[in-house]
C-alpha positions, 0 to 999 in steps of 0.5 A: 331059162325055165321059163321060155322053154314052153316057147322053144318047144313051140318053136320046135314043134312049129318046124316040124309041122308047117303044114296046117289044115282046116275047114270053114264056111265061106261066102259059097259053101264049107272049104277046106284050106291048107298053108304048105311049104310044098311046092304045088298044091296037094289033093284033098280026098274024099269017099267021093273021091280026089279033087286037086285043091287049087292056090288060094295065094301064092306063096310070099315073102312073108307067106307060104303058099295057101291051097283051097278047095271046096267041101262037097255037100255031105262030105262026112270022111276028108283029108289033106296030106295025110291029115284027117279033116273035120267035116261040117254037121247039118244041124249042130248040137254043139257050138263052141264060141271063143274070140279075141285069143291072141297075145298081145304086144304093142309098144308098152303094151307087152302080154307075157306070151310064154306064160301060160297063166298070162296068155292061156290060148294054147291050153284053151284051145286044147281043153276047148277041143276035147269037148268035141263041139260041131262047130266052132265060132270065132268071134274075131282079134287073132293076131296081136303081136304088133310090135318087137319084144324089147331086149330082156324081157322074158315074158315075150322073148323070141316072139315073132311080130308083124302080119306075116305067117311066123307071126300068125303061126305063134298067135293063132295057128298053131295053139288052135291046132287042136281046134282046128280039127275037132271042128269047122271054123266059123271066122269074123274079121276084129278090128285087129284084122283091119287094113292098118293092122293084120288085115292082108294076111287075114284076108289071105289066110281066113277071108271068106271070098277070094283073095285078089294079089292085086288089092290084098286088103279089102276096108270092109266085106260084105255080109253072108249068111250059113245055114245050119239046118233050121237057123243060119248065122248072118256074119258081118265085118265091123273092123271100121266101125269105131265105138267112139265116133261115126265112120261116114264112110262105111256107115252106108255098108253097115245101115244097109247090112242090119236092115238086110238081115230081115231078109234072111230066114229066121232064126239068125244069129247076128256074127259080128266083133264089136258089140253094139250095146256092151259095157265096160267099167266106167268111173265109179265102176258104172258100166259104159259103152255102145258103138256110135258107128253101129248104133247109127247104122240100126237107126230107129229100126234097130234090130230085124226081128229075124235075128234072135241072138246076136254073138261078138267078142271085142271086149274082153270078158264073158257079157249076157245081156237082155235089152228092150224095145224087142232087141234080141240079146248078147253074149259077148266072148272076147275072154280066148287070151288077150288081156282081160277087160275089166267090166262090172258083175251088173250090167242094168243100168248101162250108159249108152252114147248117143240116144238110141233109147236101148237099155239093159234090161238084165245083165251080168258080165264073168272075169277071167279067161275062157269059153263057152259051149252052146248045147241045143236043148228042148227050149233052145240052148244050154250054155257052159261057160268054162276057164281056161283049162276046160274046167266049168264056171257058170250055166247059162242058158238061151229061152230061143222062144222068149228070146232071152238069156239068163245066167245062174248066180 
């Protein structure tokens, strides 16, 4: 019985407040967004005053209602229901990056949800939020929980399962509470968001554009672009684009989508879940990986020499890569709670699929779960790696001139 009392006190807290609030950068500026259990949308207040917020989705038999209302340009005082509201900074110092936080039970597969040394996320968020970041960037996978719990099993008894807000509250809503209001949410769509798994309630409840009752999971979005005052992240949806075969059918969207980001002012920062050249252990501890669909998609052009870092998650572990032929670099932050991926220390030498002629030229991937904290510097950015009670691990940093990362022994 001690062991699911954490989980009975989530279910009581998650009673009481249903009402959840945030901020996110959308396809048409920053929105503030609220799931209520109330009957009619409530006001959002501002010093420039009140603007009704409107239904984003009525409510369901699976959802509550979701309310939505556009952010004014300059906003720094906002609320919802008597909640304050975090509100975008100009230019961000502080980029918090996190992804791939949900706990997972799928069939066999089943993550001791109600231990928080085996799923961290609750405690992350927390001790991720104290550090007062600017910005949040979630590198996508929120919702996990697939499947019923088995009979018996402690680890995940009680726990809700299926894309419905129960489900979504226990995985993502209320453990990132507290980031939630330390600072807007940048949202990317992981492939557990696709239209097979999770992927109508993420369009419903953290989609970037409207959400359309009438067709309520949308395979693919197209890309967008925020700025962030002096740079901009270009933020793609990847969830059909697999590692290990070419998706003919959305290859087009992705080839087109690389090739547009020479289109955005530089610098960019590339926002997508699965990784193009990333690794995992492989026979004999040799790192392996890359995705067929993406790589096809970069073709011989590779990367537009606008975008100076590109920001996935999907494996799960902390990667800093550097490669060559003028591809920007990669950190990979997919270590928020699921179960951890096992990845070599030493990432040079990586075996790629295909023949797109890309190499590591250094680097190194970090176990264990955690976060990391991007502070802007005189030569770009400093970046603290932590685990996952807040506390720091390794200093990294990203030359934005040389385009390079380098991680500290």
């Amino acid at each position: 019985m001690k062991k699911l009392a954490p989980f009975f006190l989530f279910l009581a807290t998650a009673t009481a407040q249903a009402d959840i609030a945030w901020v996110q950068p959308t396809t048409t500026g920053y929105e503030a967004r609220l799931v209520t259990e109330a009957t009619a949308c409530p006001a959002l207040h501002t010093a420039s005053g009140d603007t009704v917020m409107t239904a984003r989705a009525a409510p369901s038999d699976k959802f509550l209602r979701i309310c939505s209302a556009p952010l004014p340009a300059g906003t720094q005082n906002a609320s919802v229901g008597g909640m304050p509201l975090p509100t975008p900074v100009a230019a961000p110092q502080r980029i918090l990056v996190l992804g791939d936080t949900g706990c997972r039970i799928k069939g066999a597969t089943l993550q001791a949800c109600n231990d928080p040394a085996k799923w961290p996320f609750p405690q992350l968020a927390a001790a991720a939020a104290k550090l007062k970041p600017d910005l949040i960037i979630h590198v996508g996978d929120y919702l996990y929980r697939e499947s019923p719990c088995p009979a018996g099993d402690s680890g995940c008894a009680g726990s809700p399962w299926g894309d419905n807000w129960t489900t979504w509250q226990a995985d993502f809503f209320s453990p990132a509470a507290p980031l939630l209001a330390a600072a807007p949410v940048v949202i990317t769509r992981g492939n557990h968001e696709d239209c097979t798994r999770a992927g109508p309630g993420w369009l419903r409840l953290l989609g970037p554009s409207a959400f359309d009752p009438a067709a309520p999971c949308a395979p693919h979005l197209p890309l967008y672009s925020i700025d962030l005052g002096g740079m901009r992240l270009a933020v793609m949806d990847d969830a059909t684009a697999p590692e290990t075969e070419v998706n003919p059918a959305d290859l087009p969207a992705y080839t087109s989508e690389i090739a547009g980001l020479a289109a955005i002012a530089r610098p960019v920062w590339f926002l997508h879940h699965r990784p193009i050249w990333a690794a995992v252990a492989g026979p004999l501890n040799i790192p392996i990986g890359g995705n067929k669909t993406l790589m096809a998609a970069a073709g011989d052009t590779l990367i537009p020499a606008t975008v100076e870092l590109q920001l996935s998650g999907h494996i799960h572990t902390f990667e800093s890569i550097n490669y060559n032929k003028g591809v920007p670099p990669q950190i990979v932050g997919g270590n928020g709670g699921d179960n951890l991926d096992v990845t070599p220390q030493n990432l040079r030498g990586t075996v790629f699929q295909g023949n797109s002629h890309v190499a590591v030229t250094d680097g190194l991937s970090v176990g264990g779960f955690g976060f990391l904290l991007m502070t802007r510097v005189r030569t770009g950015w400093s970046i603290q790696l932590y685990d996952s009670d807040g506390k720091p691990t390794r200093q990294c940093g990203f030359n934005t001139a040389r385009k390079r990362l380098d991680c500290r022994a």
